[in-house]
Jmol script that loads the backbone (N, CA, C; Angstrom):
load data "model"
ATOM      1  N   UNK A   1       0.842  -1.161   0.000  1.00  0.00           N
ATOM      2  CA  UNK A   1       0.000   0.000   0.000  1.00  0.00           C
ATOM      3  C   UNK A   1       0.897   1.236   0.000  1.00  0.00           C
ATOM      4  N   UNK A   2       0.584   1.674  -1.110  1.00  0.00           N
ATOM      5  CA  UNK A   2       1.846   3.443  -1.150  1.00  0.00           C
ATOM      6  C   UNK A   2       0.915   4.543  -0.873  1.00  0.00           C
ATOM      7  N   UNK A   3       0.805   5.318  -0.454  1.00  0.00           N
ATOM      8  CA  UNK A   3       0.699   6.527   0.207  1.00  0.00           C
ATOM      9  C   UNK A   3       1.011   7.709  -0.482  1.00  0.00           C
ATOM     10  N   UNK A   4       0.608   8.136  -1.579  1.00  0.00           N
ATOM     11  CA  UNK A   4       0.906   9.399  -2.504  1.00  0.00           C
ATOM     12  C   UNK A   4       0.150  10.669  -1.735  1.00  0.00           C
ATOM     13  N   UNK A   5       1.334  11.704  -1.645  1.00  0.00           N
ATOM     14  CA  UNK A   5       1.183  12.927  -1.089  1.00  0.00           C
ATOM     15  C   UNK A   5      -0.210  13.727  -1.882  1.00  0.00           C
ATOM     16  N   UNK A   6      -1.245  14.245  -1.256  1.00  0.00           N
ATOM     17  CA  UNK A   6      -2.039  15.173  -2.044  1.00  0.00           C
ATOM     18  C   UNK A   6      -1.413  16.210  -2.904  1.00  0.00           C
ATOM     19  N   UNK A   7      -1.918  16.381  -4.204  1.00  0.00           N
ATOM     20  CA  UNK A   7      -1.215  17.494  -4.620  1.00  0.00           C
ATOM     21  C   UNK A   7      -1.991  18.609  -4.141  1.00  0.00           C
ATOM     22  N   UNK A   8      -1.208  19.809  -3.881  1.00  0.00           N
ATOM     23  CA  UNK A   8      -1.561  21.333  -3.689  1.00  0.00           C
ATOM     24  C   UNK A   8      -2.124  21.845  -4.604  1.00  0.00           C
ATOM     25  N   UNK A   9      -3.419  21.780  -5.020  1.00  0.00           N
ATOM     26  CA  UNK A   9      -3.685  23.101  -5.739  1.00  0.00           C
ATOM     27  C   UNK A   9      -3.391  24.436  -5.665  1.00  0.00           C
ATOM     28  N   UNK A  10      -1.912  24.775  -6.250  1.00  0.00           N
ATOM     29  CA  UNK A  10      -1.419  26.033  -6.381  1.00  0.00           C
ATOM     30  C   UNK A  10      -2.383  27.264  -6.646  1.00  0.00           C
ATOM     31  N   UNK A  11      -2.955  27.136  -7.566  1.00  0.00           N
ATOM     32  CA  UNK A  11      -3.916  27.997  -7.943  1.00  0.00           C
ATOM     33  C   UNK A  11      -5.143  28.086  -7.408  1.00  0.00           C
ATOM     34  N   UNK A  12      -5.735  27.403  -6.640  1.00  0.00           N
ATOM     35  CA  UNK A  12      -6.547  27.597  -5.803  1.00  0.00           C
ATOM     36  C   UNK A  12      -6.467  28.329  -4.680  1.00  0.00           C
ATOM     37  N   UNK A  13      -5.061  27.968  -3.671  1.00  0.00           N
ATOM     38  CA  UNK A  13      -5.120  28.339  -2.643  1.00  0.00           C
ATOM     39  C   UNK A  13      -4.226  29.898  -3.092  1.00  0.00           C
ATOM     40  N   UNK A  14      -3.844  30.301  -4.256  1.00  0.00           N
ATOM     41  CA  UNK A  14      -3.882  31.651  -4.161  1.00  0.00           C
ATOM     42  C   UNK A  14      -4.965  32.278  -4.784  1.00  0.00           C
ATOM     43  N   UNK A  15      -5.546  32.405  -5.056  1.00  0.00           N
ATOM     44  CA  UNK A  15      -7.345  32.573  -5.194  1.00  0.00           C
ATOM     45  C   UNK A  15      -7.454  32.835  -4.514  1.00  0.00           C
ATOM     46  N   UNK A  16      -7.562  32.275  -3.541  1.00  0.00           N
ATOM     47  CA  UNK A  16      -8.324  32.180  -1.610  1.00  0.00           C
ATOM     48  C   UNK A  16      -7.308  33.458  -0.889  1.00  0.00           C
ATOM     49  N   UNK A  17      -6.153  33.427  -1.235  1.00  0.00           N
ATOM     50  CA  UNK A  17      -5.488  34.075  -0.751  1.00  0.00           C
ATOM     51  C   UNK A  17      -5.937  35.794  -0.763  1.00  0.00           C
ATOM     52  N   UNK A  18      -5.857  36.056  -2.463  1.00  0.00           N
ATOM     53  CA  UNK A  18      -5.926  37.356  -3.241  1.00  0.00           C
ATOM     54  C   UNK A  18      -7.509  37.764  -3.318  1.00  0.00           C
ATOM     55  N   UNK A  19      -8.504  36.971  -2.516  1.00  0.00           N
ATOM     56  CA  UNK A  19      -9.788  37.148  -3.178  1.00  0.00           C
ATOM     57  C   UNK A  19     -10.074  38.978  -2.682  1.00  0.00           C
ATOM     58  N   UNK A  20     -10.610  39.457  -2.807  1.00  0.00           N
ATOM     59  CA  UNK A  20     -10.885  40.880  -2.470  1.00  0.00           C
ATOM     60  C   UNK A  20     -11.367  40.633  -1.315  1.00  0.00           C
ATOM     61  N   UNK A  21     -11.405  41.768  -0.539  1.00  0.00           N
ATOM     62  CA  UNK A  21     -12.095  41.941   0.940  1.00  0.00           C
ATOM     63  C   UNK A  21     -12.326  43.358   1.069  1.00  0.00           C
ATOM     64  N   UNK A  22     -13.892  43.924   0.958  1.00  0.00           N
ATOM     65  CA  UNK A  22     -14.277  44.642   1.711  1.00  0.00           C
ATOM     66  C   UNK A  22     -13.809  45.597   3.097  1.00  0.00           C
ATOM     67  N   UNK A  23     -13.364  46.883   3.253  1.00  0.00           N
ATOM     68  CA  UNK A  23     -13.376  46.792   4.518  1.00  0.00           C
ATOM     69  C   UNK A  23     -14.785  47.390   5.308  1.00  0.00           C
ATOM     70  N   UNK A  24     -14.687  47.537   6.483  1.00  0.00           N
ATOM     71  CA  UNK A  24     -16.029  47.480   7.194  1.00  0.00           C
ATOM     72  C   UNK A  24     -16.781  48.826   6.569  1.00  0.00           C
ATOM     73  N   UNK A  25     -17.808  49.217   6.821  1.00  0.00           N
ATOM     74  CA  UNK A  25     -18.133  50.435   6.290  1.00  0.00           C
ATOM     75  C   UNK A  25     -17.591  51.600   7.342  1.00  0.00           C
ATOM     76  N   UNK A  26     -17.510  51.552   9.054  1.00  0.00           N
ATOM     77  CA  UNK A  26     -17.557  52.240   9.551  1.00  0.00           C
ATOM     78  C   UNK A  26     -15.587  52.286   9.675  1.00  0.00           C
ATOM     79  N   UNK A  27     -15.174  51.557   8.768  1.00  0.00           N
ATOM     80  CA  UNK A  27     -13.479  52.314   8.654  1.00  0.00           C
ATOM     81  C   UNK A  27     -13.926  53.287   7.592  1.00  0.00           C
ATOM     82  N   UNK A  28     -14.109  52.725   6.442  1.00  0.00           N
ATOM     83  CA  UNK A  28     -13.941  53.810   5.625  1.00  0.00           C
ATOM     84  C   UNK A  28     -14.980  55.566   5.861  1.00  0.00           C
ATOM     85  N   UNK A  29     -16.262  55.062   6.746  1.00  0.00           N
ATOM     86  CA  UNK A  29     -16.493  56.162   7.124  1.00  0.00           C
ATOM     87  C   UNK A  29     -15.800  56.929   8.245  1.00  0.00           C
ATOM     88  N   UNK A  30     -15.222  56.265   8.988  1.00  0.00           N
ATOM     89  CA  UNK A  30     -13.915  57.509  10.156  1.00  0.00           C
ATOM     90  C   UNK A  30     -12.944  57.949   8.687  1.00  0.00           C
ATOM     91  N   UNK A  31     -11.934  57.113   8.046  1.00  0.00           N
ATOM     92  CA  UNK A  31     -11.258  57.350   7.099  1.00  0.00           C
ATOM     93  C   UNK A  31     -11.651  58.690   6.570  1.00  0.00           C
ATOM     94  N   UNK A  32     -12.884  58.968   5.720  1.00  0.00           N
ATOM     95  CA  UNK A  32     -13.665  59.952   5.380  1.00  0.00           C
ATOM     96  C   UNK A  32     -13.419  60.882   5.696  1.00  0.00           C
ATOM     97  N   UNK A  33     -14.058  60.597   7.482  1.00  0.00           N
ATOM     98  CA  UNK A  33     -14.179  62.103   8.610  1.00  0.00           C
ATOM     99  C   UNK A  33     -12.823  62.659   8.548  1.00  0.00           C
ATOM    100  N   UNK A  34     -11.711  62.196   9.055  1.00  0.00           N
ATOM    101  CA  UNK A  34     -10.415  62.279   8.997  1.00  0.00           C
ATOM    102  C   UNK A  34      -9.679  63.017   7.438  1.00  0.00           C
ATOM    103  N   UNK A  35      -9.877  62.562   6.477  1.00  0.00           N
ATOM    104  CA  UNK A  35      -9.407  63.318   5.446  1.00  0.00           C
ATOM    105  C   UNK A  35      -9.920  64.654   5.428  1.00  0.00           C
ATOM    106  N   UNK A  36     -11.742  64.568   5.767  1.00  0.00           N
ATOM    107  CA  UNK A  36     -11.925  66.007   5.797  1.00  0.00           C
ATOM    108  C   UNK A  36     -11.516  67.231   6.635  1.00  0.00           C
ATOM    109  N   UNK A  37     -11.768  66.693   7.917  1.00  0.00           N
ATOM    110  CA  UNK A  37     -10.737  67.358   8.764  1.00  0.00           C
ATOM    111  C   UNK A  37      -9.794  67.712   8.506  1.00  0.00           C
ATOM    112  N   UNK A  38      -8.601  67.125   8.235  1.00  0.00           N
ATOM    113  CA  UNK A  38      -7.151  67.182   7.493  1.00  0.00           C
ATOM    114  C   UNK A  38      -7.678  68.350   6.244  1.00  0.00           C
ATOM    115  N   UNK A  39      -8.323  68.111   5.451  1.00  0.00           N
ATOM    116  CA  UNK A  39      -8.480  69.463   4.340  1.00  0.00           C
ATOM    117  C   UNK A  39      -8.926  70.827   5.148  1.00  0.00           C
ATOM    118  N   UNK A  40     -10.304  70.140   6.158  1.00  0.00           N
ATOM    119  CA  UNK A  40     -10.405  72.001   6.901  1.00  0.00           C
ATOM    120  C   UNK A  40      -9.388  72.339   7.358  1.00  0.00           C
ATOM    121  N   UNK A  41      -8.388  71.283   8.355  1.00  0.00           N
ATOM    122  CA  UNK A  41      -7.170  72.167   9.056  1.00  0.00           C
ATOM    123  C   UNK A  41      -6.415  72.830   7.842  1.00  0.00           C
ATOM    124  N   UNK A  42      -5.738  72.177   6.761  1.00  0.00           N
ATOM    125  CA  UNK A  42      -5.019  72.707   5.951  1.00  0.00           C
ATOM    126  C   UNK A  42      -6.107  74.091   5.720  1.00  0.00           C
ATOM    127  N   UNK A  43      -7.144  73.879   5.007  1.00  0.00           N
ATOM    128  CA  UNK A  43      -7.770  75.427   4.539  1.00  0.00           C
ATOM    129  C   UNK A  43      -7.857  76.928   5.480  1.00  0.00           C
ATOM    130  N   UNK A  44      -7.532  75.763   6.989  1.00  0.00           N
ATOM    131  CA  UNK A  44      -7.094  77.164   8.344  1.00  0.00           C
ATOM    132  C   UNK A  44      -6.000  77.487   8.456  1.00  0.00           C
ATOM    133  N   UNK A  45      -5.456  76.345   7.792  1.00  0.00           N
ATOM    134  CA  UNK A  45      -3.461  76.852   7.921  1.00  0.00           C
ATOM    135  C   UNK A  45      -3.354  77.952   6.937  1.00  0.00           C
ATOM    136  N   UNK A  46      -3.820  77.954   5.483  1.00  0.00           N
ATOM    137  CA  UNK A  46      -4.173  78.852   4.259  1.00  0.00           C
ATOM    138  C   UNK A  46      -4.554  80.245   4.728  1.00  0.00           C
ATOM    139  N   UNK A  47      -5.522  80.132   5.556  1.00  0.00           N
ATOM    140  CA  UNK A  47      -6.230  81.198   5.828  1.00  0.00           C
ATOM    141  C   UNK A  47      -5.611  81.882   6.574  1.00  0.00           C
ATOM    142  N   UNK A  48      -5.262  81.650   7.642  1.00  0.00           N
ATOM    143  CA  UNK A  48      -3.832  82.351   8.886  1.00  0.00           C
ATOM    144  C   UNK A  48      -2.774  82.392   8.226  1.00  0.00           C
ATOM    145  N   UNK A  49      -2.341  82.607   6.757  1.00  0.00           N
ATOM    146  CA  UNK A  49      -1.520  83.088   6.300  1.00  0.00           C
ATOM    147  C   UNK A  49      -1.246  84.584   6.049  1.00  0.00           C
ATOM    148  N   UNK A  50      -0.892  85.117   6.626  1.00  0.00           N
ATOM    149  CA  UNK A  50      -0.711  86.412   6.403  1.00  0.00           C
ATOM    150  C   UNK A  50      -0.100  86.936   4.835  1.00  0.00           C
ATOM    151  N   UNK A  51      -0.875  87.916   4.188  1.00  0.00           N
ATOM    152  CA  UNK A  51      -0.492  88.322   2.914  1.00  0.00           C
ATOM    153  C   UNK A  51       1.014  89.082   2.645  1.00  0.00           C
ATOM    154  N   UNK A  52       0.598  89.490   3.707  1.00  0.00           N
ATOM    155  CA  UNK A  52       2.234  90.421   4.255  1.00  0.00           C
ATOM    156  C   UNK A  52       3.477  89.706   3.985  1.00  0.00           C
ATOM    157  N   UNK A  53       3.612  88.520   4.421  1.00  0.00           N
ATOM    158  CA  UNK A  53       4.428  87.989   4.325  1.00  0.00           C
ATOM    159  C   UNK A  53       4.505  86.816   2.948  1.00  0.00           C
ATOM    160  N   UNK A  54       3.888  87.272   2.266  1.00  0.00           N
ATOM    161  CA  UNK A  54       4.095  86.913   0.624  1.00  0.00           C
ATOM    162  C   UNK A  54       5.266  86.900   0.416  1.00  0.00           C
ATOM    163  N   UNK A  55       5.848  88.595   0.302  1.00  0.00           N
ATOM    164  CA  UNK A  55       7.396  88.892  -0.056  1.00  0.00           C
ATOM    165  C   UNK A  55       8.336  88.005   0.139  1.00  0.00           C
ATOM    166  N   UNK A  56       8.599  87.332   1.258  1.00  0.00           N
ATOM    167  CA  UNK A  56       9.145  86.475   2.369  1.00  0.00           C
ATOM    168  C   UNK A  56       9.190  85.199   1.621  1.00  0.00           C
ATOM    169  N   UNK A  57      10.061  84.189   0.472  1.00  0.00           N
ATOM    170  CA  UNK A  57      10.034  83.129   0.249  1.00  0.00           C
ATOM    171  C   UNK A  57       9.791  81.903   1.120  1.00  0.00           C
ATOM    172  N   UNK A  58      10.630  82.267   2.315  1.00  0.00           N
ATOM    173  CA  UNK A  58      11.039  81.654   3.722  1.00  0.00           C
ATOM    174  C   UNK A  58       9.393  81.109   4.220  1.00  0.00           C
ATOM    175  N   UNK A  59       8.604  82.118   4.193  1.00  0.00           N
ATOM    176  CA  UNK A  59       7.173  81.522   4.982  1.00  0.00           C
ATOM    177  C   UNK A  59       6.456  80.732   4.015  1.00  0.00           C
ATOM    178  N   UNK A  60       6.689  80.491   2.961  1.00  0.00           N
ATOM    179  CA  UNK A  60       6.130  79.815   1.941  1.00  0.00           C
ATOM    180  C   UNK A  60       5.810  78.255   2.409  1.00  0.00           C
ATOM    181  N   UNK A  61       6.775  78.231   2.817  1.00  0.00           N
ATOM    182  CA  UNK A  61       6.546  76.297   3.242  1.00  0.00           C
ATOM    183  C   UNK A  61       4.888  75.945   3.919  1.00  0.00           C
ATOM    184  N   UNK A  62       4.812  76.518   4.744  1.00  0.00           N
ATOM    185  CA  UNK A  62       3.226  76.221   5.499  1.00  0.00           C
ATOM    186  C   UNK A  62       2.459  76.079   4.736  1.00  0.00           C
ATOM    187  N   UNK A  63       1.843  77.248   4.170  1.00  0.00           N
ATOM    188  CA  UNK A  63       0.943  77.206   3.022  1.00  0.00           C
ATOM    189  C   UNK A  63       0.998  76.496   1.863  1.00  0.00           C
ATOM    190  N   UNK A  64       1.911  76.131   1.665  1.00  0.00           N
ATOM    191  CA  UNK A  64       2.296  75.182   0.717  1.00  0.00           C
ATOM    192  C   UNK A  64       1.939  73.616   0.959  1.00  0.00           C
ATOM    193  N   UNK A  65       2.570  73.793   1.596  1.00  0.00           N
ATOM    194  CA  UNK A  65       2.205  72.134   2.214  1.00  0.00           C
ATOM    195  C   UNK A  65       0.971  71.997   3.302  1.00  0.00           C
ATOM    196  N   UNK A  66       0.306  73.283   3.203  1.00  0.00           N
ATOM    197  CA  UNK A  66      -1.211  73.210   3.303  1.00  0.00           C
ATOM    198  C   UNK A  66      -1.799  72.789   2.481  1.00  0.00           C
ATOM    199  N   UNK A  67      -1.635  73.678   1.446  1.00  0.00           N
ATOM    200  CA  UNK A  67      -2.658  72.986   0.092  1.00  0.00           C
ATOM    201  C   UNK A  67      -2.093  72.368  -0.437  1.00  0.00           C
ATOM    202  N   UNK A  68      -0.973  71.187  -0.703  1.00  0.00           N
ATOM    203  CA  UNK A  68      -0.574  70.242  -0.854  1.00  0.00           C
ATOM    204  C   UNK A  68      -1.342  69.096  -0.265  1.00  0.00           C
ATOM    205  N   UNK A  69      -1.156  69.273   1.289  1.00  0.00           N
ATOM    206  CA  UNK A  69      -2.264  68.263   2.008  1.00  0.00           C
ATOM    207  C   UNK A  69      -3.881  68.407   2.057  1.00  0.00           C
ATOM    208  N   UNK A  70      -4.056  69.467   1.629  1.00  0.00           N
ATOM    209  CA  UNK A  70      -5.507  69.752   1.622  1.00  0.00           C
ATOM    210  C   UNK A  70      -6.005  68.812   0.441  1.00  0.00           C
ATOM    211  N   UNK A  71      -5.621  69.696  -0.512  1.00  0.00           N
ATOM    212  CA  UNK A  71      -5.604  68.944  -2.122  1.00  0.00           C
ATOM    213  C   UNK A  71      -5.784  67.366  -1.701  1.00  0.00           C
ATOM    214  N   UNK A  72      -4.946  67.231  -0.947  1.00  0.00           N
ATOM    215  CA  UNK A  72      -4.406  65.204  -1.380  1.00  0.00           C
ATOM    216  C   UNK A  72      -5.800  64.877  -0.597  1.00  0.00           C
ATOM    217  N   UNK A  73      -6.064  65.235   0.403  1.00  0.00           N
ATOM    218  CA  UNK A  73      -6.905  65.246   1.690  1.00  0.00           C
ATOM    219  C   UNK A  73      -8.416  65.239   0.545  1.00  0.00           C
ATOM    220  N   UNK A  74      -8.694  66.387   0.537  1.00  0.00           N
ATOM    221  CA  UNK A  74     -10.151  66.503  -0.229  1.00  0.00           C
ATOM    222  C   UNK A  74     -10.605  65.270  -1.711  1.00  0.00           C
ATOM    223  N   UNK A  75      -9.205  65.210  -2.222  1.00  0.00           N
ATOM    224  CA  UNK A  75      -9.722  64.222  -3.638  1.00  0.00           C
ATOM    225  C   UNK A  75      -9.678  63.076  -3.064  1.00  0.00           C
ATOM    226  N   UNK A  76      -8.529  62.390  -2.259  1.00  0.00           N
ATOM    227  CA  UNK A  76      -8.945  60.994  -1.527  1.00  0.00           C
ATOM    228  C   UNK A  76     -10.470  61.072  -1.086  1.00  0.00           C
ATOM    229  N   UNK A  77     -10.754  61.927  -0.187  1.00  0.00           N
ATOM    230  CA  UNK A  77     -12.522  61.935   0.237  1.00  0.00           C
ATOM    231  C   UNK A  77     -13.227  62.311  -0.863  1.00  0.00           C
ATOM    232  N   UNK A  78     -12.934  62.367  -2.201  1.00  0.00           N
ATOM    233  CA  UNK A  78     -13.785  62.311  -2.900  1.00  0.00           C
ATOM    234  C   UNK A  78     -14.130  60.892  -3.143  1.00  0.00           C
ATOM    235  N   UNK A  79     -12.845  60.734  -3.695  1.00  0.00           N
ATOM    236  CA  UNK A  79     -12.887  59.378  -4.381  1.00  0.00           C
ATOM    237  C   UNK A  79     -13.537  58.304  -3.528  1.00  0.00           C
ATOM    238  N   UNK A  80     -13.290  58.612  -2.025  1.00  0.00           N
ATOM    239  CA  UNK A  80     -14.075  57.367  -1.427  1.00  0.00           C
ATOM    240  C   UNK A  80     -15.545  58.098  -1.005  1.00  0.00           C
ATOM    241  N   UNK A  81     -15.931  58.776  -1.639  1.00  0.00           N
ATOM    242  CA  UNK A  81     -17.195  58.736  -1.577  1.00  0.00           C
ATOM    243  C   UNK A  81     -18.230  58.593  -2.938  1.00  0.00           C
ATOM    244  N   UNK A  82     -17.099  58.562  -4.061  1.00  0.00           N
ATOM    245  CA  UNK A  82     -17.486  57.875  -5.002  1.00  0.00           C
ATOM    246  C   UNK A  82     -17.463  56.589  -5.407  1.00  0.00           C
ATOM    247  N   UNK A  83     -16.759  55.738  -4.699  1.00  0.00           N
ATOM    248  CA  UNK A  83     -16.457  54.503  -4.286  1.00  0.00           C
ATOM    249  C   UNK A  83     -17.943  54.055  -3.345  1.00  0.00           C
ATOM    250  N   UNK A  84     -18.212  54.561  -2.415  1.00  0.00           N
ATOM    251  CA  UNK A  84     -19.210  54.292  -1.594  1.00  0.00           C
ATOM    252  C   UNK A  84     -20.195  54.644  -2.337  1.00  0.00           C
ATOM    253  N   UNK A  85     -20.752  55.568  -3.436  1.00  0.00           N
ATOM    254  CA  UNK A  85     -21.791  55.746  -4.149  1.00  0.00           C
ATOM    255  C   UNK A  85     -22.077  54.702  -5.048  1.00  0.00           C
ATOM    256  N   UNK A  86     -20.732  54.180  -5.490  1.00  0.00           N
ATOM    257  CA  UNK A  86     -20.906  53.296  -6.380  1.00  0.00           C
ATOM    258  C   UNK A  86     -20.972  51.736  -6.154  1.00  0.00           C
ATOM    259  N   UNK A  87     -20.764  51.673  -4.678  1.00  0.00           N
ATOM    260  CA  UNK A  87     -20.871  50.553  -4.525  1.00  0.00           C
ATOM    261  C   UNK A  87     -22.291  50.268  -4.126  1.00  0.00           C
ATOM    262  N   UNK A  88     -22.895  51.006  -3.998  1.00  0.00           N
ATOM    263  CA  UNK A  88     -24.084  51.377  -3.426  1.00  0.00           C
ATOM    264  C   UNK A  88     -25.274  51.329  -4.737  1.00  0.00           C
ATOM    265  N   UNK A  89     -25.030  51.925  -5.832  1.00  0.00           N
ATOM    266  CA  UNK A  89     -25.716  51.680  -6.524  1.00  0.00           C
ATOM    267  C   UNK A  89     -25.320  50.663  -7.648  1.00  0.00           C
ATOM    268  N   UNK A  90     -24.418  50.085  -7.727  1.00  0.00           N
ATOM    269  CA  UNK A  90     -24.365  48.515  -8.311  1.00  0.00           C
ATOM    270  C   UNK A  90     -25.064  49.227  -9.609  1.00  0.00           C
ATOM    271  N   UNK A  91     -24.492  50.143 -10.501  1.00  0.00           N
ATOM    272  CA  UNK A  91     -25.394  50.513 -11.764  1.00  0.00           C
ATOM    273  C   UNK A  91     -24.499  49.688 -12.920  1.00  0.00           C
ATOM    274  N   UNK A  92     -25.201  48.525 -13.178  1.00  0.00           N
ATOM    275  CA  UNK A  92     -24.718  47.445 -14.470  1.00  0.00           C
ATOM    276  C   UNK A  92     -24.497  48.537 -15.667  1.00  0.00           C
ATOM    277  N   UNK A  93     -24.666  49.220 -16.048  1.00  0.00           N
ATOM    278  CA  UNK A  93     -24.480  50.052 -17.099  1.00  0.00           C
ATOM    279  C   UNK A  93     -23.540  50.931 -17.163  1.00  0.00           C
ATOM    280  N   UNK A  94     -22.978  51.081 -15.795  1.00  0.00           N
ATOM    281  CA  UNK A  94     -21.718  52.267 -15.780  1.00  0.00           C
ATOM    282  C   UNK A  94     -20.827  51.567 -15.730  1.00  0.00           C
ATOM    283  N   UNK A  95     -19.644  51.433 -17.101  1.00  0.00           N
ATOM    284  CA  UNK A  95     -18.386  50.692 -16.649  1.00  0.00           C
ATOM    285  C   UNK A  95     -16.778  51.683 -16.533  1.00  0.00           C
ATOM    286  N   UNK A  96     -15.959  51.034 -16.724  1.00  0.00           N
ATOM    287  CA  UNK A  96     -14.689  52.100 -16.353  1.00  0.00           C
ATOM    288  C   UNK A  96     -14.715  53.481 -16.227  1.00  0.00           C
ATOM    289  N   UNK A  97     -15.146  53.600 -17.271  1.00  0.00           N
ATOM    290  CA  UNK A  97     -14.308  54.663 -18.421  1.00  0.00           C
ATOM    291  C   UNK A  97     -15.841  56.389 -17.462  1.00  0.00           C
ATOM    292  N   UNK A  98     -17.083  55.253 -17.317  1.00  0.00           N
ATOM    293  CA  UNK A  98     -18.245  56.132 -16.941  1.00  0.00           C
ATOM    294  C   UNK A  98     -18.112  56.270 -15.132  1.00  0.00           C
ATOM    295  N   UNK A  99     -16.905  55.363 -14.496  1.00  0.00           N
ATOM    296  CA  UNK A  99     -16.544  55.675 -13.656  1.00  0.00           C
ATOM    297  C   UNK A  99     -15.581  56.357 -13.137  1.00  0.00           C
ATOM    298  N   UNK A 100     -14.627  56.698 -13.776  1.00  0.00           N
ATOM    299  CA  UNK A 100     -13.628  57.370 -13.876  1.00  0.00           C
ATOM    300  C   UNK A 100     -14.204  58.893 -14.019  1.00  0.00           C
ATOM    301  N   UNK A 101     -15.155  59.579 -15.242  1.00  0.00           N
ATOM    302  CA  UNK A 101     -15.481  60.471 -15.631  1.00  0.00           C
ATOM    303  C   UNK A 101     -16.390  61.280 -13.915  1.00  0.00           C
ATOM    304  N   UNK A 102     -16.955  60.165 -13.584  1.00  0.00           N
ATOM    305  CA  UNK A 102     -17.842  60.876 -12.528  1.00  0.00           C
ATOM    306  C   UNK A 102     -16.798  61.219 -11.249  1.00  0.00           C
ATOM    307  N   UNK A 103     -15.551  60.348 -10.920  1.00  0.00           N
ATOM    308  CA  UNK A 103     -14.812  60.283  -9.881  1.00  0.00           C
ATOM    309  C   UNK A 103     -13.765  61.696 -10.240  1.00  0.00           C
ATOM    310  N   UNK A 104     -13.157  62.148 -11.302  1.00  0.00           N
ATOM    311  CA  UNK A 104     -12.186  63.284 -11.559  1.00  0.00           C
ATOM    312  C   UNK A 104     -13.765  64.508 -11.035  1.00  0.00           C
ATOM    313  N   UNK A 105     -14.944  64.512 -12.685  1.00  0.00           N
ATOM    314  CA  UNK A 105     -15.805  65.781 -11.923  1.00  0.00           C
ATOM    315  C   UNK A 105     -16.257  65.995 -10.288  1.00  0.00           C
ATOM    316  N   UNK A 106     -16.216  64.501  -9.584  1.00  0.00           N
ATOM    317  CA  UNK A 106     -15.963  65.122  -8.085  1.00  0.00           C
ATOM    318  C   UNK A 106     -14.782  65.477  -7.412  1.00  0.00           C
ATOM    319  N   UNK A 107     -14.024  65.401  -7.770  1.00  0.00           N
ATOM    320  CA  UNK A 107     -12.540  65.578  -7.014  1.00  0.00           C
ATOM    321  C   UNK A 107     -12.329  67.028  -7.759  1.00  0.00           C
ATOM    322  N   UNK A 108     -12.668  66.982  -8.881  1.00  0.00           N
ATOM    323  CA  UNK A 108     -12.886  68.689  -9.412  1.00  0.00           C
ATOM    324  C   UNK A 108     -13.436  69.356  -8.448  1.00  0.00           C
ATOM    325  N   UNK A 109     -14.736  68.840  -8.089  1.00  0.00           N
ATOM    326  CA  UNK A 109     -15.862  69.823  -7.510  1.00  0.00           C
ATOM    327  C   UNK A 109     -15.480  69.760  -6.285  1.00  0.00           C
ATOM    328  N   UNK A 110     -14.882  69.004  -5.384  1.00  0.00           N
ATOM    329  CA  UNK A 110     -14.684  69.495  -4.108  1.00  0.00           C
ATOM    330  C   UNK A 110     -13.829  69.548  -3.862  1.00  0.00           C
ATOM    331  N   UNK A 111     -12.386  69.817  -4.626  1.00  0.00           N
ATOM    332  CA  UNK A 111     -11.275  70.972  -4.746  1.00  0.00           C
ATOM    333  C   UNK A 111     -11.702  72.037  -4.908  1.00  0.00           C
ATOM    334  N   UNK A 112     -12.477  72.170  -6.051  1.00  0.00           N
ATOM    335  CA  UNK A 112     -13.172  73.916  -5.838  1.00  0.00           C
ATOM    336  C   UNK A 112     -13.783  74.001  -4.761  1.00  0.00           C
ATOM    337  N   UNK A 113     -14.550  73.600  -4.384  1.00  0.00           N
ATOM    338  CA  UNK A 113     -15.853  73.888  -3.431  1.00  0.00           C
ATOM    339  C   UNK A 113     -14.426  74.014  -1.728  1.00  0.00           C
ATOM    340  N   UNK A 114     -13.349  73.288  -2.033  1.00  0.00           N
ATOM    341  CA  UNK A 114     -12.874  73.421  -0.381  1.00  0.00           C
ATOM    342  C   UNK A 114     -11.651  74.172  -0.895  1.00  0.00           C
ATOM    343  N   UNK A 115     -11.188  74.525  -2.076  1.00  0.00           N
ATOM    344  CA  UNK A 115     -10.455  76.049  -2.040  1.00  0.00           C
ATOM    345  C   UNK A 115     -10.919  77.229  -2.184  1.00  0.00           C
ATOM    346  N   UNK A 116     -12.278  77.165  -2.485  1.00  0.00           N
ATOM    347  CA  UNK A 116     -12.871  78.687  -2.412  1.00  0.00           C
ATOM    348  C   UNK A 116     -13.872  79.137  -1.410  1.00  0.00           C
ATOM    349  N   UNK A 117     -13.560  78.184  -0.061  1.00  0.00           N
ATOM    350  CA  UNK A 117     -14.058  78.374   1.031  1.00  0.00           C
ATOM    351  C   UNK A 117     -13.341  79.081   2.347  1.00  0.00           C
TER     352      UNK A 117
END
end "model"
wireframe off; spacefill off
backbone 0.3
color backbone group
């Protein structure tokens, strides 16, 4: 009686491995809260910039890397709230290309909407 080792389905058990996973809803909604925050603080760092000190190359850094982080801050919370819209409405008819288009016009719109606030 011989005893042959099972073979491993290689490809199975990385399947299992790589399958996608969801995360909970209430991470990605703190996630959310948190980016926005992060954009209002940056848009208060902006704002307590004194004009005066324009001239001044030297003070440049703050504000800079305000709306650097604001920017990054506001389009990530776009995008995951276009992510959450879309997962939400499961619309069989919208593919890449009609998801992409709606995800830039929001990250448009609430870059404008949180730099001209």
């Amino acid at each position: 009686m011989s005893s042959q080792p099972n073979p491993i389905d290689v490809e199975a058990l990385l399947a299992q491995a790589f399958a996608p996973v969801d995360p909970p809803e209430h991470l990605v909604s703190d996630l959310e809260v948190r980016l926005n925050r992060i954009s209002v603080l940056a848009a208060d760092q902006i704002d307590a910039w004194e004009a005066g000190a324009f001239h001044d190359p030297r003070t440049w850094v703050r504000p800079a890397t305000a709306l650097a982080v604001g920017t990054a801050a506001a389009g990530a919370a776009a995008v995951l709230g276009v992510r959450r819209q879309r997962s939400r409405q499961q619309a069989a008819a919208a593919g890449p290309v009609v998801f992409a288009r709606k995800a830039i016009e929001t990250i448009g719109s609430e870059v404008t909407r949180r730099l001209g606030s």
